[in-house]
N, C-alpha and C positions, 0 to 999 in steps of 0.2 A: 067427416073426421072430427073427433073430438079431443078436448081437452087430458080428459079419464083416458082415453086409446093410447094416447102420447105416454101419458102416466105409466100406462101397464106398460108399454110397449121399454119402457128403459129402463122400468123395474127387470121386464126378464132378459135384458141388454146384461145388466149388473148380478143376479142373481143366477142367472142360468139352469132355471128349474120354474116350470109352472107351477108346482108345490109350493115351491117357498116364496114367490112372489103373492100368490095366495094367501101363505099364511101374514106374508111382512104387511099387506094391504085389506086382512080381516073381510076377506070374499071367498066365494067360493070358487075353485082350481078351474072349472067349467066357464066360469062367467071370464076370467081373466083368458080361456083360451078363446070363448067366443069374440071377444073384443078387438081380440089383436090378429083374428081370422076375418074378421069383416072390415078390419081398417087395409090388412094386405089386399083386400078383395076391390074394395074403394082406389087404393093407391094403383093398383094393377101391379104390382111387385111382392117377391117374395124378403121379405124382412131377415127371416129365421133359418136357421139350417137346422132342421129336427132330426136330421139323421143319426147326431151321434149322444152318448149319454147325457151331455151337459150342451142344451142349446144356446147356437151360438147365433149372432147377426151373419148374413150376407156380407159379400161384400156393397151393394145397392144398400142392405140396411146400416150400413157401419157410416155411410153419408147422408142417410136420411136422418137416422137418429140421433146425429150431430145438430143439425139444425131442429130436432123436436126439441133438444137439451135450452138449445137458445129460445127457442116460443117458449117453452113451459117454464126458464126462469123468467121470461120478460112480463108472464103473467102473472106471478107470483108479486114481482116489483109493482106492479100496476096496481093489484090489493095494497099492498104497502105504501104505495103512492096515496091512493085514495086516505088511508090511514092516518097517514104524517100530513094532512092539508090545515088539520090545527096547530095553531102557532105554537100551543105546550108541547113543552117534551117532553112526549109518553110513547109507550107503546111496547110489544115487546122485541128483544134481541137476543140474538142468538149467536154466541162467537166461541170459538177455538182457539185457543190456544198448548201451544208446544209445551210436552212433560218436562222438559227442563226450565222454565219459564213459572208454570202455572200453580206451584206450590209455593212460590216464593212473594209472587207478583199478589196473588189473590186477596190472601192478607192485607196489603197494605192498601189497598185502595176500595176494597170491596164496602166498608161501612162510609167511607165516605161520598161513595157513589150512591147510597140507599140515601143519606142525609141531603146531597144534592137534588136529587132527581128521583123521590119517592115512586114515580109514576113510570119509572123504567124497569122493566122486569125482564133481567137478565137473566141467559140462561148459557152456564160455561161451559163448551164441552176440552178436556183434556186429548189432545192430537196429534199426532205427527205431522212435520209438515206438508205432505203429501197427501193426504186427510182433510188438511185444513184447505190445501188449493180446489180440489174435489170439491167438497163442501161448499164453497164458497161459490165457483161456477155452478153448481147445480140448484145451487138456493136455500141448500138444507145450512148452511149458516150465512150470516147479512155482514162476516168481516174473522177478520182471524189476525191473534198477536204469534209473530214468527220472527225465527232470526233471517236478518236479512246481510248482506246482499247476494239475494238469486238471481237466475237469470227467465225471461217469463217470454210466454210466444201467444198467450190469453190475453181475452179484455181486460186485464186487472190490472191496477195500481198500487203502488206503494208507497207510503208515510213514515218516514223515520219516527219514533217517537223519543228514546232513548240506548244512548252507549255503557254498554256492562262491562265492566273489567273484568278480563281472566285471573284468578291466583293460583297460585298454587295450594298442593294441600301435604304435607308431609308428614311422614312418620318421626317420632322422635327418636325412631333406632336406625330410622335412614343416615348416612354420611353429608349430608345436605343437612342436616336439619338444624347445624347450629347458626347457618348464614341466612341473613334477611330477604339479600335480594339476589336471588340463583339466576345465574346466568342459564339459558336453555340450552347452550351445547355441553354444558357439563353433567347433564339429567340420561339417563342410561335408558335407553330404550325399553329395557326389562324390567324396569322398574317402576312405570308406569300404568297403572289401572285404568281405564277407558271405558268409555258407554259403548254400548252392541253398533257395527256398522249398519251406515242409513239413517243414522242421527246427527244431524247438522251441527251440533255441539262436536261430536267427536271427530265431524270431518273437520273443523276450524281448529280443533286441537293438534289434529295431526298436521295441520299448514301450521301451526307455528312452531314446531317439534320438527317438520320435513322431516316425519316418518314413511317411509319405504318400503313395510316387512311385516308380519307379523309378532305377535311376542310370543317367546319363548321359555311356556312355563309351566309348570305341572297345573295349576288353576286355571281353565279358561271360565270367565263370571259376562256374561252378557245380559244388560240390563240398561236401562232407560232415567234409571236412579241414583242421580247424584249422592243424593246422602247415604244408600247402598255402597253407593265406592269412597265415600268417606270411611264409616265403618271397618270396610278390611282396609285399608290404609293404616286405621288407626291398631287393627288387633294381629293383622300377617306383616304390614310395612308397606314401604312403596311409598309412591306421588300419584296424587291425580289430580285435576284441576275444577274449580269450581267456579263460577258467574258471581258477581259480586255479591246481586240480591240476596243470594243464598249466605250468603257471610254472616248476613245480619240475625241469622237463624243460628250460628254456632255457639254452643255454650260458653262462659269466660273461660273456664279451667279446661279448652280445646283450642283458644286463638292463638295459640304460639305456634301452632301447626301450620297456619296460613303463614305463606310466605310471597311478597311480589316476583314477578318477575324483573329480571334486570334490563333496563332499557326503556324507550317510550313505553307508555302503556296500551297493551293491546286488550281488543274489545270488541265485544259481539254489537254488532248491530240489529236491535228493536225493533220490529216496526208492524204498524198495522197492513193490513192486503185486505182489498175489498174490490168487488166489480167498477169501473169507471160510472157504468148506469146506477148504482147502489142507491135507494130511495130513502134510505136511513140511517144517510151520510148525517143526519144532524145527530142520531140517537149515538154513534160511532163516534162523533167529533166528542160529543158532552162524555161519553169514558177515556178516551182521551185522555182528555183536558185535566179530568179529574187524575187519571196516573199521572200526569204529570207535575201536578201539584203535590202528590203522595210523596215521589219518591226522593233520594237525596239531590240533589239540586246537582251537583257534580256531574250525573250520570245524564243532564241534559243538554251539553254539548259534544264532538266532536272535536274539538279543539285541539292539537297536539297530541291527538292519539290513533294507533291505528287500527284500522279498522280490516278486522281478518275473516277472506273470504270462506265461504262455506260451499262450493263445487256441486251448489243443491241445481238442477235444472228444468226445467216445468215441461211435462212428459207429454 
């Protein structure tokens, strides 16, 4: 049993086509089926179930292949291990971060993380947070910025880093739009724009709204894009709400459209996710440390604000 057999054998776990595991791993469709027919043969079990168009694991490979996931990322860490045995902090990282987050966030810290730590070569990828847990267990990223608090059954841990305020965002033909601070029971269900369901943004949105129902509208706009739902806010009407970082992005002659909420200040929680074994917890701490320094100083406590759950739960 080898390393590479494990490799193929989770690519066609994930891919469910010896074609296209071939094509994602640049071998030829032969060599990936020989591989994963001589490690069934070694194992004395059948892995695969070829019968039907899209192959699937066994049940015997659906538990084998769980524990290949943990060897092949334990091995990955152990390169990395090796890596990180110099005291500099170098090397590369590779992290995910959530589309409501990663347009905002990137900016402000990205030049001063190249000024800190020249020798760190980051590579961002834009993700859902389901994506970004994936990733993260399987090794293809070494940490992921998500909003937190989920709930987790994985090796993984979590780091608060910073609390984002929700605002609102109004129209200035909405009936709201001349009051500062809108109370949320006076906000019309209908009148609301929202990100596409399965976005942790807009599950927290709708915990603070104790929304119930669908809307009811001749538009339906499903999207990932904040500033997409600014937009028709600002040209069809409506409320939608926004993260704070993203404020800092609004033009002067558009901030009158922001408006707080009335009451404590509610707020997404921030936070890094990374395996507990993680070998490049110090290359993770040093972006960190460095967002931390970026952002507004406010958004790095918790202090008298609350903090609004997201119903995200780890699959």
């Amino acid at each position: 049993m080898t390393l590479k057999q494990l490799e193929y054998a989770l690519a066609l776990q994930k891919h469910g086509s010896y074609g296209r595991v071939a094509k994602h791993m640049g071998v030829s469709q032969p060599a990936v089926s020989l591989q994963i027919q001589a490690l069934e043969e070694e194992l004395g079990i059948k892995l695969f179930d070829r019968s039907k168009k899209q192959v699937e694991p066994t049940t015997n490979g659906i538990l084998f292949l769980e524990k290949a996931q943990v060897l092949l990322t334990e091995s990955k860490h152990l390169e990395d291990f090796a890596v990180n045995l110099s005291e500099d902090v170098q090397g590369e990282l590779c992290l995910g971060i959530i589309p409501t987050l990663s347009p905002y966030l990137l900016p402000l810290f990205a030049d001063e993380l190249k000024q800190r730590y020249s020798k760190i070569k980051l590579t961002i990828k834009e993700l859902i947070t389901e994506e970004i847990l994936q990733g993260v267990k399987d090794g293809s990223l070494h940490g992921g910025i998500i909003s937190t608090p989920i709930q987790l059954k994985s090796n993984l841990e979590i780091c608060p880093i910073f609390y984002e305020k929700f605002y609102l965002y109004v129209s200035d033909k909405h009936s709201l739009f001349e009051e500062q601070d809108i109370a949320i029971e006076k906000i019309d269900q209908n009148s609301i724009w929202m990100l596409k369901e399965g976005n942790c943004f807009m599950d927290q949105v709708t915990n603070i709204c104790s929304l119930n129902g669908k809307k009811n509208d001749e538009l339906v706009y499903e999207s990932n894009n904040i500033d997409a739902l600014r937009r028709i806010v600002e040209y069809k009407g409506g409320i939608t709400f926004v993260p704070e970082l993203a404020t800092l992005m609004i033009p002067a002659d558009q901030e009158e459209l922001l408006k707080d909420i009335k009451g404590s200040d509610k707020v997404r929680e921030i936070s890094l996710i990374q395996l507990k074994s993680e070998v490049r917890k110090n290359l993770l701490t040093s972006v960190v440390d460095t967002i931390k320094s970026c952002i507004p100083k406010q958004m790095l406590s918790k202090e008298n604000k609350e903090v609004v759950k997201t119903n995200f739960i780890e699959q």
